[in-house]
VEXKOL-720098 format. One record per residue (C-alpha): residue in three letters; x, y negated, z negated. Coordinates in steps of 0.02 Angstrom, whole numbers, plus 50000, padded with zeros to 5 digits. Each point is the difference from the previous one (the first is absolute). Layout:
# VEXKOL-720098
ALAXYZ ...
# end
This chain:
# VEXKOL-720098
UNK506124871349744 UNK498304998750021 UNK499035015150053 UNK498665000450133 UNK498195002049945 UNK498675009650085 UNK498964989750130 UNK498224997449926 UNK498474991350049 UNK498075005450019 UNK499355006450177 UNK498445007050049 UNK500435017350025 UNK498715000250203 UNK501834990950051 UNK501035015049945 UNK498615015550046 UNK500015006350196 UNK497985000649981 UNK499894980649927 UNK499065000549840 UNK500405000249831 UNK500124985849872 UNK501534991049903 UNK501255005349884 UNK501694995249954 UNK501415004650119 UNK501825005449975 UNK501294999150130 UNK501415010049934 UNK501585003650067 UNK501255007549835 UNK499955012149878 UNK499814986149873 UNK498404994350104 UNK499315016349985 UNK500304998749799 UNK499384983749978 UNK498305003850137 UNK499725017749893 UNK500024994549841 UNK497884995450020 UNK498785010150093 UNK500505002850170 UNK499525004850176 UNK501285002850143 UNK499344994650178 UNK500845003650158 UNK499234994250197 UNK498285001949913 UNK499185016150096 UNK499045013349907 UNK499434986349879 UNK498324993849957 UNK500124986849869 UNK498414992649923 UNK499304980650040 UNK500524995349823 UNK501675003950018 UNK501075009949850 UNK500714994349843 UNK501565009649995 UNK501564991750106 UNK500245007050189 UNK501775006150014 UNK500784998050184 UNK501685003450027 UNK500954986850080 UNK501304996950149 UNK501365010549908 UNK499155015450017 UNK499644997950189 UNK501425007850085 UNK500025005050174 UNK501954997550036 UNK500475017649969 UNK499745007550174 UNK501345000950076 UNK499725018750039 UNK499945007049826 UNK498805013749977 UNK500215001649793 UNK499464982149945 UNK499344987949871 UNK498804989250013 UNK499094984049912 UNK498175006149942 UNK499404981550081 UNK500835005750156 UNK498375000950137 UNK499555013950092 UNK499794993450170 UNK501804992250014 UNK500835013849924 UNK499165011150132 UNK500544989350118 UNK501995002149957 UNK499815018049967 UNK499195000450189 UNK501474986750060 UNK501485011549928 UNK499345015950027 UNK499535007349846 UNK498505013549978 UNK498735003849883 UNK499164982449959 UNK498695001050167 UNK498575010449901 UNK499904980149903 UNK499594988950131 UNK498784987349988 UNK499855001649823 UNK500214982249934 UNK500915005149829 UNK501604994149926 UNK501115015649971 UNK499655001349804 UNK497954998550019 UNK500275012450143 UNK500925012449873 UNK499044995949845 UNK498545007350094 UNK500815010350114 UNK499334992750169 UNK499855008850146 UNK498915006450130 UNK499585016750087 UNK501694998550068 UNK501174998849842 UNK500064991749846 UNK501254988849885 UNK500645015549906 UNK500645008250166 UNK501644989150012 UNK500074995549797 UNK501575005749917 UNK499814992049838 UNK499444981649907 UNK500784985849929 UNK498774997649844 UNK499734985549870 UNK499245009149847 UNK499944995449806 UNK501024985750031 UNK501435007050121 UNK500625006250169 UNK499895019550009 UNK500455011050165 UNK498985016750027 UNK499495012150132 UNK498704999850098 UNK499715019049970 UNK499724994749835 UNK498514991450015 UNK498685010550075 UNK499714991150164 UNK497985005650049 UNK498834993550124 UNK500004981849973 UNK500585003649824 UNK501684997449893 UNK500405006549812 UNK501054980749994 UNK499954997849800 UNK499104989949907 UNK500134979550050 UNK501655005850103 UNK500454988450149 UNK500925005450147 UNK501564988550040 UNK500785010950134 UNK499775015450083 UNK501375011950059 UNK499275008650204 UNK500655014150095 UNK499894996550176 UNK500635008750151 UNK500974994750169 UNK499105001250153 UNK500064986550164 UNK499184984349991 UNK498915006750147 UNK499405015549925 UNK499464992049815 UNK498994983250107 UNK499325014450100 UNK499485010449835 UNK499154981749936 UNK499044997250168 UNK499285018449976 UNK499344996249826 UNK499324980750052 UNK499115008150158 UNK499275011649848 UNK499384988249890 UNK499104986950124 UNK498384999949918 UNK500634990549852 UNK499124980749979 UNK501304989850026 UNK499134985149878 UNK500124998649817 UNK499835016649920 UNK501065009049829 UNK500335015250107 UNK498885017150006 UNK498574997549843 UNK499835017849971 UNK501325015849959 UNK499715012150132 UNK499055017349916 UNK500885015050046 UNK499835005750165 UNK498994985950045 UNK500074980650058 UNK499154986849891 UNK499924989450168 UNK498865012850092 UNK498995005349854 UNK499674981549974 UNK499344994550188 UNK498895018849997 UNK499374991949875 UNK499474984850104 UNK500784987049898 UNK501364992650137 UNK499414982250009 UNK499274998949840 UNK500254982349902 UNK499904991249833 UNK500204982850025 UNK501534995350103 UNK500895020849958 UNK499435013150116 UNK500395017650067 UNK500984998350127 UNK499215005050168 UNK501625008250056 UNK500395009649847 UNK498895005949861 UNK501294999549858 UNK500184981550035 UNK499284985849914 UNK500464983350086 UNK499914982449940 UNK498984992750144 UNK500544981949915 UNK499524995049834 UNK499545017849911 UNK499995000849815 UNK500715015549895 UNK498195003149942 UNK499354999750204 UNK501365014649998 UNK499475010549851 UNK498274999050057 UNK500495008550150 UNK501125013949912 UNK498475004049883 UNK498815002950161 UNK501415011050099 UNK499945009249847 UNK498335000949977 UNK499475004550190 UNK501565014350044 UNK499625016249930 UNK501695006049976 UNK500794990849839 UNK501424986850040 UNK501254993449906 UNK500644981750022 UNK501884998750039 UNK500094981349958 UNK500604993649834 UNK498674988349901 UNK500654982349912 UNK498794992649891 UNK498415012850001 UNK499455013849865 UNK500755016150111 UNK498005007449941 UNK499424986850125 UNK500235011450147 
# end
């Protein structure tokens, strides 16, 4: 019997990034173990809805990893609060069930655009809860195999994970808890109605790791910058950790702007996003 192969073919990576830029690289869809053998056995990236991710106008040599239909599993809810799920299951839609069956402890998430591994691999969140909250433990391809471990093990931080070395995450194992339908959509409208400000056109998500005690967004617009724009990328006027594609923007429009936030706030910040296809020295 023959064996399915990977799907493979060269994209331009602005299709598969949530702020639209980036250049091409060879893609592979996989949906088996023996995918993820075959896709890992060259340099690799793994890519999930595409937030948090800068990737440069050239584009990457290594292959993009994205894990296919078979790891996108939203059937489980059927009131279960100990449950795994497909890393390449989306964030929105599972919140959505959770909401729909009455399950807590997902609603600090919403309106991050992540599929649930990216959202665990950096430990999403926002100033009301984060990935780790709910995790109970991973699903993990590493050195050429599935492994299960804890999520204690792993040293879950501010948008930071101890995941080892090249490890993918396949499925992830969350501890929910039952509430009413009513009471968890009522939880979600309380965070939306809290996080209004944010643009609602192309963006990766907040540029900048909040310093301690403090907001990146508000040191950034005392800092006068809101509005500020490279080519088609700007600040965004209704959030200073923000940099939209206004249509068009190139990754180097973007990194322009990072260097002159940098430059221009007086306290030191850190970018959250990841970089594909720059020297990290370059901001």
């Amino acid at each position: 019997m023959v064996q399915p192969k990977p799907l493979v073919k060269t994209i331009s990576l602005a299709t598969l990034t949530t702020l639209g830029v980036g250049g091409p690289a060879e893609l592979w869809e996989v949906n088996t173990e023996q995918d993820l053998r075959l896709a890992t056995r060259e340099p690799f990236r793994v890519i999930g809805a595409g937030s948090n991710l800068l990737v440069a106008d050239a584009g990457i040599s290594e292959r993009v990893i994205k894990l296919g239909p078979a790891f996108n599993d939203l059937r489980v809810y059927q009131g279960e609060t100990d449950v795994w799920l497909g890393a390449a299951t989306p964030l929105p839609g599972l919140l959505r069930r959770a909401a729909n069956a009455g399950l807590s402890g997902l609603e600090g998430l919403l309106g991050i655009p992540a599929v649930l591994g990216g959202a665990i691999t950096m430990n999403a969140g926002t100033r009301f809860g984060s990935m780790a909250d709910s995790l109970l433990g991973l699903e993990l391809f590493v050195n050429g195999r599935l492994e299960r471990v804890s999520a204690d093990s792993l040293h879950f931080g501010y948008r930071h994970s101890d995941l080892p070395t090249g490890a993918i995450v396949t499925r992830a194992r969350l501890k929910l808890s039952r509430s009413s339908p009513e009471r968890v959509t009522e939880l979600m409208r309380q965070v939306d109605a809290a996080r209004k400000t944010q643009p609602k056109v192309k963006s990766a998500g907040c540029a900048f790791k909040n310093p301690p005690g403090e907001s990146a967004g508000r040191l950034i617009d005392l800092s006068g910058l809101k509005g500020l724009r490279v080519g088609q990328a700007m600040i965004s006027l209704e959030h200073g950790n923000f940099i939209v594609n206004l249509g068009g923007a190139k990754a180097a429009d973007v990194v322009e702007l990072i260097k002159q936030v940098k430059q221009r706030v007086e306290v030191p910040l850190e970018l959250e996003w990841r970089l594909w296809g720059f020297e990290q020295e370059v901001l």
